[in-house]
C-alpha positions in Angstrom: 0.0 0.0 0.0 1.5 3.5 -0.7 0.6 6.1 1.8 1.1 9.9 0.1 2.0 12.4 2.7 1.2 15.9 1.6 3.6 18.4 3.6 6.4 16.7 5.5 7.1 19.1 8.0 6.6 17.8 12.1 3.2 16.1 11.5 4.8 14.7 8.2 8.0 13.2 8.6 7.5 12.2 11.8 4.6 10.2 10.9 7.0 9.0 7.6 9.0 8.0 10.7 6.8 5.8 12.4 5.3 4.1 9.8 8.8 2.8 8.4 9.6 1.6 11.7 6.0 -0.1 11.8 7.0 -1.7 8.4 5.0 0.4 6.1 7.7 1.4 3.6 5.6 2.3 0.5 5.6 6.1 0.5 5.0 9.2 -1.5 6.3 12.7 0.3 5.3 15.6 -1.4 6.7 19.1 -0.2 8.2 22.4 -1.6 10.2 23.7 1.1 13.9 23.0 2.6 15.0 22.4 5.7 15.4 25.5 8.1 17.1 25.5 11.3 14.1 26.8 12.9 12.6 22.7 12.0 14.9 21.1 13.7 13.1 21.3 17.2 10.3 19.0 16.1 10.7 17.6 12.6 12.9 14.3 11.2 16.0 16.2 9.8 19.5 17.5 10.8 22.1 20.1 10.8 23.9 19.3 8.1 20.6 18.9 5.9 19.9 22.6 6.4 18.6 24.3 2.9 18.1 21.1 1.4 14.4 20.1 0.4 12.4 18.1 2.6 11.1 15.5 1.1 15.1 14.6 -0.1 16.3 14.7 3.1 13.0 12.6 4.6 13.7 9.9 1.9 17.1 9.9 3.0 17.0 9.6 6.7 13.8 6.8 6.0 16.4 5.1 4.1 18.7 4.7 6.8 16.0 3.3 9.0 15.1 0.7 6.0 17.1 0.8 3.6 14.7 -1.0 1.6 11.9 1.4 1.6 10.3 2.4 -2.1 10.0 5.9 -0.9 8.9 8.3 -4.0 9.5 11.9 -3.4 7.7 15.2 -5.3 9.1 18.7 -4.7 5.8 20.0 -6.1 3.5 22.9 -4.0 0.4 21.3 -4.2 -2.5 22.9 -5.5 -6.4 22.5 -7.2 -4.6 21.5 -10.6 -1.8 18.9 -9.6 -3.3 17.6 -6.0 -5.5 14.5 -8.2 -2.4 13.6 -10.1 0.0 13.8 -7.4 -1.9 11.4 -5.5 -3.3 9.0 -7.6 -1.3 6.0 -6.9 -1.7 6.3 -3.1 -4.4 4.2 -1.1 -4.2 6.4 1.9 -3.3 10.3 2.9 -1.8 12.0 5.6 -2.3 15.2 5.4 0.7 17.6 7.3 0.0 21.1 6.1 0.2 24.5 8.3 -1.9 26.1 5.8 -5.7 25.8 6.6 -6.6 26.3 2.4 -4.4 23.6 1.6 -5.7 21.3 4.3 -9.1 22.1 3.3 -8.0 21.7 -0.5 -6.7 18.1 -0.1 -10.1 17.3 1.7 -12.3 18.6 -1.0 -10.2 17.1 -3.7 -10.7 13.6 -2.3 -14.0 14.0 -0.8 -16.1 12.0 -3.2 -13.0 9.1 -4.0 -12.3 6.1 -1.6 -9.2 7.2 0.0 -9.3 7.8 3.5 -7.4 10.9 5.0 -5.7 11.5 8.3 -5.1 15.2 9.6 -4.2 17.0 12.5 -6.1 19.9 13.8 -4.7 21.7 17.3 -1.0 20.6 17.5 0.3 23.6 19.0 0.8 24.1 23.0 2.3 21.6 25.7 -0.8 20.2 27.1 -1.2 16.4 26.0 -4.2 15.6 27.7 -7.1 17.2 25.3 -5.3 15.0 22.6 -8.4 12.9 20.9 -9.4 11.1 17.5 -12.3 12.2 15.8 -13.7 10.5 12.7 -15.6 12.2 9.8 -16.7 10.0 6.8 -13.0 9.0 5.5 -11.4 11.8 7.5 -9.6 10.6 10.8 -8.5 13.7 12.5 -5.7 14.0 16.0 -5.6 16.5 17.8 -7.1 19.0 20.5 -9.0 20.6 18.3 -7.8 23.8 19.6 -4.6 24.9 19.8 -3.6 27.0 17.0 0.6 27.3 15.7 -0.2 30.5 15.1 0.2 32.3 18.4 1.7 29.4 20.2 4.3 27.4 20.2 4.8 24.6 18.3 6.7 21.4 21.1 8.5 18.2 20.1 6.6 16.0 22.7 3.5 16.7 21.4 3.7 16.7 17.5 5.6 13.5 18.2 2.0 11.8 20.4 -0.3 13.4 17.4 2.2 11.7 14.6 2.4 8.7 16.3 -1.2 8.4 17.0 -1.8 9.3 13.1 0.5 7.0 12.0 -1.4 4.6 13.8 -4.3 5.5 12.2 -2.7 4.9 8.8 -1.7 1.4 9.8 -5.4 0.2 11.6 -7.2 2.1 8.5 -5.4 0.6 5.7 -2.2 -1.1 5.9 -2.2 -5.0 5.6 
């Protein structure tokens, strides 16, 4: 099964993380950006990977973990035009954007198709507690449902829970 991961930022490549080290090794990371020291608090990179782009350096450090991983990588910004086509081989998304139009974008786009989604909404903050699972249709959110990046801070402890418990998700929704 390939799971596409559509922004691999600290929902997304930790989540890449786990489900190589759960055996899932069939992946598709999509992302424009490059590593930035201000990622290295909470997201699956290093030092010396700083200005490279993401989803290299992800495939890379997956690699090292499995070495026989089929990861796939895209260095595409995803929008209305190449979101179907970027996806279309994948069984299952994650979906690991900061941006709210692009997380509603990859919701709309596979609304009507039978491929299940899993997002995050309210990873910002320390508290763990208010951490639940909410399902919508094919949508499996994590999160508190809450707490904004914007405004507060973004922790290592608990984007690591809400990337575990998605990657979870993934592996009780669809991987066999």
């Amino acid at each position: 099964m390939r799971v596409g991961i559509a922004g691999v930022g600290g929902i997304g490549s930790n989540v890449a993380m786990h489900l190589v080290r759960a055996g899932c090794i069939t992946q598709k990371l999509v992302d424009f950006d490059r590593v930035e020291l201000s990622n290295l608090n909470r997201q699956f990179y290093f030092i010396d990977q700083l200005g490279q782009y993401k989803v290299d350096m992800l495939r890379e450090n997956l690699l090292r973990i499995n070495p026989d991983a089929a990861i796939e990588t895209a260095r595409v910004r995803l929008v209305p035009e190449n979101m179907l086509d970027t996806f279309r081989d994948c069984r299952i998304l994650v979906e690991g954007f900061d941006d709210q139009e692009a997380k509603k974008l990859l919701v709309e786009t596979f609304a009507d198709l039978d491929v299940p989604i899993v997002s995050a909404s309210g990873i910002a903050g320390r508290e763990l507690e208010g951490i639940r699972v909410h399902r919508l249709g094919r949508c499996i959110i994590i999160g508190d449902f809450q707490t904004d990046f914007r405004g507060n801070g973004l922790y290592a402890p608990k984007i690591a829970v809400i990337a575990a418990m998605m990657a979870d998700c993934v592996i009780k929704t669809g991987y066999r």
